[in-house]
N, CA and C of each residue as an Amber inpcrd file, in Angstrom:
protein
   363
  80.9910000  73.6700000 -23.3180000  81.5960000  72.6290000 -24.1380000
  80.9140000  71.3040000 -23.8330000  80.2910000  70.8230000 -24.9090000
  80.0650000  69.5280000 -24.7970000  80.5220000  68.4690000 -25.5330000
  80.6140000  67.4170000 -24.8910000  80.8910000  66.1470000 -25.7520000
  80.4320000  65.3420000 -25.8280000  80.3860000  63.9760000 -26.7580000
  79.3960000  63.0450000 -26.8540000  80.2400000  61.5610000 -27.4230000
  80.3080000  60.3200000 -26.4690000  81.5820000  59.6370000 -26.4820000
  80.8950000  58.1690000 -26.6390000  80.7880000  57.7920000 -27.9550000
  80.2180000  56.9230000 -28.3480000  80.9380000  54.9800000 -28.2420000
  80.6570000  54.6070000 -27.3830000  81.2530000  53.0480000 -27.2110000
  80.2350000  51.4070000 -27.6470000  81.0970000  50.4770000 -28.0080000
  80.2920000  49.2690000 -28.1140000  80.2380000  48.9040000 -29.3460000
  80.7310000  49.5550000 -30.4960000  81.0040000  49.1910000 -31.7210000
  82.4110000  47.9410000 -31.5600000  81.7990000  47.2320000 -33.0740000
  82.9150000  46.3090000 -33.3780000  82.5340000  45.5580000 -34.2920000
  83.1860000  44.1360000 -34.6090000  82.8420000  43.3180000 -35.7540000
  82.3610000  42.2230000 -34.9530000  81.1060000  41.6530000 -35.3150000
  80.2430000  40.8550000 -34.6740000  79.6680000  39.7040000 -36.4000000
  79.2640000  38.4710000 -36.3170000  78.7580000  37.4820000 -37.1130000
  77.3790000  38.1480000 -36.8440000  76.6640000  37.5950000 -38.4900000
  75.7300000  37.7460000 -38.4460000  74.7800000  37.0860000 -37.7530000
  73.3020000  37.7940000 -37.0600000  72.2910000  36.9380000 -35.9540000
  73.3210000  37.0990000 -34.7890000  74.5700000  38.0560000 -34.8260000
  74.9440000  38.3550000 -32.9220000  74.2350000  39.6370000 -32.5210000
  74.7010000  39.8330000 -31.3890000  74.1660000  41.1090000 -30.7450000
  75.5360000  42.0630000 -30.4280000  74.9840000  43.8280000 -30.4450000
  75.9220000  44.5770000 -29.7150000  75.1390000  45.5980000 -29.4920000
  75.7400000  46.1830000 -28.3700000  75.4650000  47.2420000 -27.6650000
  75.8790000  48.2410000 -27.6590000  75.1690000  49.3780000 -28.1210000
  76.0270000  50.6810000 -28.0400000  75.7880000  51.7780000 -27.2900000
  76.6070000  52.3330000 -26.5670000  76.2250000  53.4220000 -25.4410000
  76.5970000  54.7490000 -26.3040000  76.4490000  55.7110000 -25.3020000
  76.8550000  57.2400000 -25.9200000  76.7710000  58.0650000 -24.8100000
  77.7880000  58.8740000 -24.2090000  77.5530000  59.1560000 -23.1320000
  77.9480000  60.9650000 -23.1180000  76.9260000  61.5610000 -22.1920000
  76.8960000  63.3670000 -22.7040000  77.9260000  64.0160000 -21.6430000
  78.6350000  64.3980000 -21.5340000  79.3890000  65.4640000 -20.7280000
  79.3560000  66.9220000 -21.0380000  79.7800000  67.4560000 -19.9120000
  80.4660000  69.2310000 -20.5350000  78.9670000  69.8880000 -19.5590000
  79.1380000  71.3870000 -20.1610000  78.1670000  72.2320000 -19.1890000
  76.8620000  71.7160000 -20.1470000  75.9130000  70.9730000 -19.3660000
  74.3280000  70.7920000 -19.5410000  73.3590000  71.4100000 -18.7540000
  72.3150000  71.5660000 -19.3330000  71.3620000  72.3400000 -18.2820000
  70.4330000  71.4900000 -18.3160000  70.0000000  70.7220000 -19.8360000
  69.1320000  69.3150000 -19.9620000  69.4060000  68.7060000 -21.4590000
  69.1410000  67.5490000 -21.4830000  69.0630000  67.2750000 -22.6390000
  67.9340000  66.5340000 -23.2130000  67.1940000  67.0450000 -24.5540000
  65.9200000  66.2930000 -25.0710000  66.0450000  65.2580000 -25.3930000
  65.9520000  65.3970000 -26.8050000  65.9290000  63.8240000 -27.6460000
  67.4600000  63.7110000 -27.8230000  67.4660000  62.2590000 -27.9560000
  68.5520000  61.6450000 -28.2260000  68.3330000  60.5130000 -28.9400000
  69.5110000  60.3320000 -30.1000000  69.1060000  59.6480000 -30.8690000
  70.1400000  58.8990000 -31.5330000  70.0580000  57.5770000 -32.8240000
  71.0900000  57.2250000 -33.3440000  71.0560000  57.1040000 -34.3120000
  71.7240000  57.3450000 -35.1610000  72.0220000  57.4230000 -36.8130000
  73.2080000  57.0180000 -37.2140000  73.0520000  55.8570000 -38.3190000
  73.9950000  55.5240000 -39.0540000  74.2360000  55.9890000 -40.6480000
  75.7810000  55.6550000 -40.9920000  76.1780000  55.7430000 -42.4110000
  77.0480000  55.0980000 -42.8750000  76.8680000  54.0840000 -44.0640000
  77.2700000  52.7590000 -44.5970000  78.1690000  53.8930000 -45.6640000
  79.4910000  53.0890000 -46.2870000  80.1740000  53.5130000 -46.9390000
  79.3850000  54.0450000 -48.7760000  79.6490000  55.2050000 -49.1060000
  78.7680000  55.7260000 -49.8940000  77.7270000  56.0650000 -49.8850000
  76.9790000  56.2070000 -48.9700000  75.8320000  56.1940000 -48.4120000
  75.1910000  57.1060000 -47.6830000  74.2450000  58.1320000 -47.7740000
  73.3930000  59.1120000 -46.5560000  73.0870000  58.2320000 -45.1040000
  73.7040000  59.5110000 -43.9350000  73.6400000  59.0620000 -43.1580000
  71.9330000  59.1390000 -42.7360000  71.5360000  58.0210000 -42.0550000
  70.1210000  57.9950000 -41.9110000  70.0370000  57.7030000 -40.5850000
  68.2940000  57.7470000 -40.2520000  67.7800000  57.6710000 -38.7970000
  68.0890000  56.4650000 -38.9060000  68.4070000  55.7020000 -36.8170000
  67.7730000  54.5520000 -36.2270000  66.6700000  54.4130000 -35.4100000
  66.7530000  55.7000000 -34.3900000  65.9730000  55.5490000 -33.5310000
  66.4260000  56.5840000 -32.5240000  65.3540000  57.4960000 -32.0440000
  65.2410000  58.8240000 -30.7330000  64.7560000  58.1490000 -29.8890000
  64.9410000  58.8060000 -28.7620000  64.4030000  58.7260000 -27.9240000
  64.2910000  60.0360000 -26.7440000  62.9360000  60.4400000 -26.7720000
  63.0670000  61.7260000 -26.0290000  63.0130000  61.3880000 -24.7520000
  63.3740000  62.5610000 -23.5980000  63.5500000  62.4240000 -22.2320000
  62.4050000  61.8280000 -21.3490000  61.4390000  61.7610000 -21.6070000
  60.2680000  60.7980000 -21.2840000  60.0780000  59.6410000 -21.4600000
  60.8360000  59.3160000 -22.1370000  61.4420000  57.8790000 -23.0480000
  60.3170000  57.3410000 -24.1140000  59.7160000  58.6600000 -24.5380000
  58.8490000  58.2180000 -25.9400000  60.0670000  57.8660000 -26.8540000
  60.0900000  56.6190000 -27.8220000  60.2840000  56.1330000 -28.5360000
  60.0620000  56.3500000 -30.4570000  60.6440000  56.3410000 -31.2020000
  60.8920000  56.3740000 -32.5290000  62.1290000  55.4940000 -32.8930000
  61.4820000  54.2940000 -33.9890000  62.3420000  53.8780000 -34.7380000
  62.2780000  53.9370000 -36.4130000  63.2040000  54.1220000 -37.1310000
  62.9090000  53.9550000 -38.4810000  62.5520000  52.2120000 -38.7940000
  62.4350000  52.0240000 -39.9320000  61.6090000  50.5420000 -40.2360000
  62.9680000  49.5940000 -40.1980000  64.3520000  50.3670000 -40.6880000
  65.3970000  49.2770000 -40.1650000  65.2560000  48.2960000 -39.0540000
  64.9850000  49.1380000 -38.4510000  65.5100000  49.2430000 -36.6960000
  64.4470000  48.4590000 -35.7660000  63.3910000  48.3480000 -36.5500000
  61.6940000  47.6670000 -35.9390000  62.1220000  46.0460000 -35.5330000
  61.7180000  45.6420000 -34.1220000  62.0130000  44.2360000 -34.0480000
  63.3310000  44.0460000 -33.4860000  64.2010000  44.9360000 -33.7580000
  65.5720000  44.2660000 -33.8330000  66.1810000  45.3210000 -32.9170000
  66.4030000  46.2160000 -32.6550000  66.8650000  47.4850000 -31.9020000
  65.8650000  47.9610000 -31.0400000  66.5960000  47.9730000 -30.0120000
  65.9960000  48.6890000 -28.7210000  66.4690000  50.3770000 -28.2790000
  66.1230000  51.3250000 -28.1650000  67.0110000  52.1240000 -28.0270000
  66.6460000  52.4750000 -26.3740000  67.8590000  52.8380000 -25.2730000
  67.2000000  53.3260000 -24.2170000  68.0040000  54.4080000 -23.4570000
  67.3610000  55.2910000 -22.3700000  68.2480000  56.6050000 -22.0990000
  68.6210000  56.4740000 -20.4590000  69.2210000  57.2400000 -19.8970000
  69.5070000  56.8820000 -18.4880000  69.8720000  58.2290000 -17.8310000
  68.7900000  59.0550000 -17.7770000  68.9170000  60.2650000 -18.0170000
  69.5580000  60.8840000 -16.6240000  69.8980000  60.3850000 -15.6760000
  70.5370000  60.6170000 -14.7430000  72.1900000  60.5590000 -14.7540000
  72.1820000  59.4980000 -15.9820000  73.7320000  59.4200000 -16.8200000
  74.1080000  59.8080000 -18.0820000  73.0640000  61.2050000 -18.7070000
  73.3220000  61.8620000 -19.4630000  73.6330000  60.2550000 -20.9960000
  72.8080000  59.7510000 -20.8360000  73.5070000  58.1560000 -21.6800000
  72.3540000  57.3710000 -22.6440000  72.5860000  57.4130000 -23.6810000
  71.6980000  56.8450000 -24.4790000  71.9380000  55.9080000 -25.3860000
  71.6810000  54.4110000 -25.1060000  72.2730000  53.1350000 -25.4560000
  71.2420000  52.5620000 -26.7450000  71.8020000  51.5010000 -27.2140000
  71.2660000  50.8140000 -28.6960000  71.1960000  49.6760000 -28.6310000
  70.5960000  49.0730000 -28.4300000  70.6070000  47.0310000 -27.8670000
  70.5960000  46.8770000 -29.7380000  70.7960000  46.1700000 -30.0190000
  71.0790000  45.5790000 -31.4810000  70.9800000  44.3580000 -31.7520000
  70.2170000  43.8260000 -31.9620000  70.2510000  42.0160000 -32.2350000
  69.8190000  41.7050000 -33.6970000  70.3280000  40.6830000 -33.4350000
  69.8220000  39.7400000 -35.1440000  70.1440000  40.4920000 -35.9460000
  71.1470000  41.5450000 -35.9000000  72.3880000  41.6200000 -36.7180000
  72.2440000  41.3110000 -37.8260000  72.4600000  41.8670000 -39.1140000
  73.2960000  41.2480000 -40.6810000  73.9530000  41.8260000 -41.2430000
  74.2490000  42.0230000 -42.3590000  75.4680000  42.4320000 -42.7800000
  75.0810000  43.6760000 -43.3410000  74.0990000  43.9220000 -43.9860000
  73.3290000  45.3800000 -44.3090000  73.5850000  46.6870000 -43.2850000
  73.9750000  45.9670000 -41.5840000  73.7930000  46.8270000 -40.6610000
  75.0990000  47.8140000 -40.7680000  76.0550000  46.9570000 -41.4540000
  77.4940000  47.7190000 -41.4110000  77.2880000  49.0150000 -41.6060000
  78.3300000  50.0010000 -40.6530000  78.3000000  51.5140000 -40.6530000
  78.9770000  51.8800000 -39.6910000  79.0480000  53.2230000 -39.8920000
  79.3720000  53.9550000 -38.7670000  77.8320000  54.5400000 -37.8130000
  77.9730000  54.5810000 -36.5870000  76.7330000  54.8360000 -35.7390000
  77.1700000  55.5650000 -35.0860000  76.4320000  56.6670000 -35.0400000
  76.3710000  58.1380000 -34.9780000  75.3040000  58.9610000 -33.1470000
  75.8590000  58.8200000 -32.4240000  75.3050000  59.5370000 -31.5130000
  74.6400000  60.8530000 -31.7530000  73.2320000  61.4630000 -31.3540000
  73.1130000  62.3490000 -31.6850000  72.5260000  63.3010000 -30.2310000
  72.6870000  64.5650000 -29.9470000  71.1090000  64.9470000 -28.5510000
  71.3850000  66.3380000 -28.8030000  69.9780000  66.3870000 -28.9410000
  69.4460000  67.7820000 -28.3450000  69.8360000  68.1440000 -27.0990000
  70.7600000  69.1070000 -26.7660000  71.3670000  69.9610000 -25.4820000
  71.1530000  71.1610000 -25.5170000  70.9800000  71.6630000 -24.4900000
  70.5980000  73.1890000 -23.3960000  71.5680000  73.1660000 -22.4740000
  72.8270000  74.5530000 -22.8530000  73.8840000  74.2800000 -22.4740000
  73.9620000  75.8980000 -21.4410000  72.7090000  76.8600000 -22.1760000
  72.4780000  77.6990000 -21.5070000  70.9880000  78.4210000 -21.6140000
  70.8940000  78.8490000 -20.4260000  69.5080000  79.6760000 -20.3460000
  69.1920000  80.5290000 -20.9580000  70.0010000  81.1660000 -21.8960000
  69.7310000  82.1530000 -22.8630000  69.7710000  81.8100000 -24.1680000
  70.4890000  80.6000000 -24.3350000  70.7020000  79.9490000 -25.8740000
  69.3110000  78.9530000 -26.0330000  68.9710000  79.0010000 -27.3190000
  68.2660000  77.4780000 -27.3660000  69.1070000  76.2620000 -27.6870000
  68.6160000  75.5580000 -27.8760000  68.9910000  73.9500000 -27.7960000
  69.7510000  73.5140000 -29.0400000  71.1670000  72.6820000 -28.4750000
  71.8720000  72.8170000 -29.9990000  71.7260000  71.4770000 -30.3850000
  71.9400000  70.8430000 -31.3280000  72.3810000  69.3540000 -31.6280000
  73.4110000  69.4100000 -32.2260000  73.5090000  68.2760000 -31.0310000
  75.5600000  67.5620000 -30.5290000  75.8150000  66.2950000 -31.7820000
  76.7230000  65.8230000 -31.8410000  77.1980000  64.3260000 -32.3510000
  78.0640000  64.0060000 -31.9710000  78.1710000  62.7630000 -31.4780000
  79.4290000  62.3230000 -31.5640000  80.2780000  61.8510000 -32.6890000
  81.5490000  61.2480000 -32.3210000  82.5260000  61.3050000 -33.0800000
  82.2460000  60.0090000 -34.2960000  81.6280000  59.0380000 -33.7090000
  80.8550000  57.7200000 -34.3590000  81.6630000  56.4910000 -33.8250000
  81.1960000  55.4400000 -34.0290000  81.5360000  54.2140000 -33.5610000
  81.2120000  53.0120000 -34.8330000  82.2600000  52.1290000 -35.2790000
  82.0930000  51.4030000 -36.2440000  81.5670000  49.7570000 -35.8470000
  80.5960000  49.8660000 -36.7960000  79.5860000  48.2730000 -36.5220000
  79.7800000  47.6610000 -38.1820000  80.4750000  46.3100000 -37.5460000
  81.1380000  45.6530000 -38.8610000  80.2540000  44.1490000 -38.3770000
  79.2220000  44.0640000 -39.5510000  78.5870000  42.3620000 -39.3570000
  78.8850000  41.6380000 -40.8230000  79.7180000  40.6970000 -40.3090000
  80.3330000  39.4560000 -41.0390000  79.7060000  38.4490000 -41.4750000
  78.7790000  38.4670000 -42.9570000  78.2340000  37.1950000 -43.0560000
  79.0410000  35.4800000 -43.0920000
């Protein structure tokens, strides 16, 4: 059983910053990429940004400049620095990771439950 417990959402002015963590529990054996994805009301949920266990990096073009994504792989934890903010950013943000939960299974992808990012022009 795994879980994936997404914090740091909220309503922030536009040009603030927030931070979002995501943190992995339950039986792990490792986990790859990890990643974040949002979805605005009516809207496909889309990439922000992976980051695999080596800490190679991927962002979509949203996310360029403005989002940091980083992992802490000793804390199963993969965070979202967010700045300069606008109102476009509004959504729900979506934890995502590749987990190996057993030696005989391959690798599943988890989500969490999501976390809401509300920017107020």
């Amino acid at each position: 059983q795994v879980q994936l417990v997404e914090s740091g959402g909220g309503l922030v002015q536009a040009g603030g910053s927030l931070r979002l963590s995501c943190a992995a529990s339950g039986t792990i054996i490792s986990i790859n990429t990890m990643g974040w994805y949002r979805q605005a009301p009516g809207k496909q949920r889309e990439l922000v940004a992976t980051t695999t266990r080596n800490g190679n990096t991927n962002y979509a073009d949203l996310a360029k400049g403005r989002f940091t994504i980083s992992r802490d792989n000793a804390k199963n934890t993969v965070y979202l620095q967010m700045n300069s903010l606008k109102p476009e950013d509004t959504a729900d943000y979506y934890c995502s990771a590749l987990i190996t939960t057993s030696w005989i299974e391959p690798a599943y992808q988890y989500w969490g439950q999501g976390t809401q990012v509300t920017v107020s022009s």
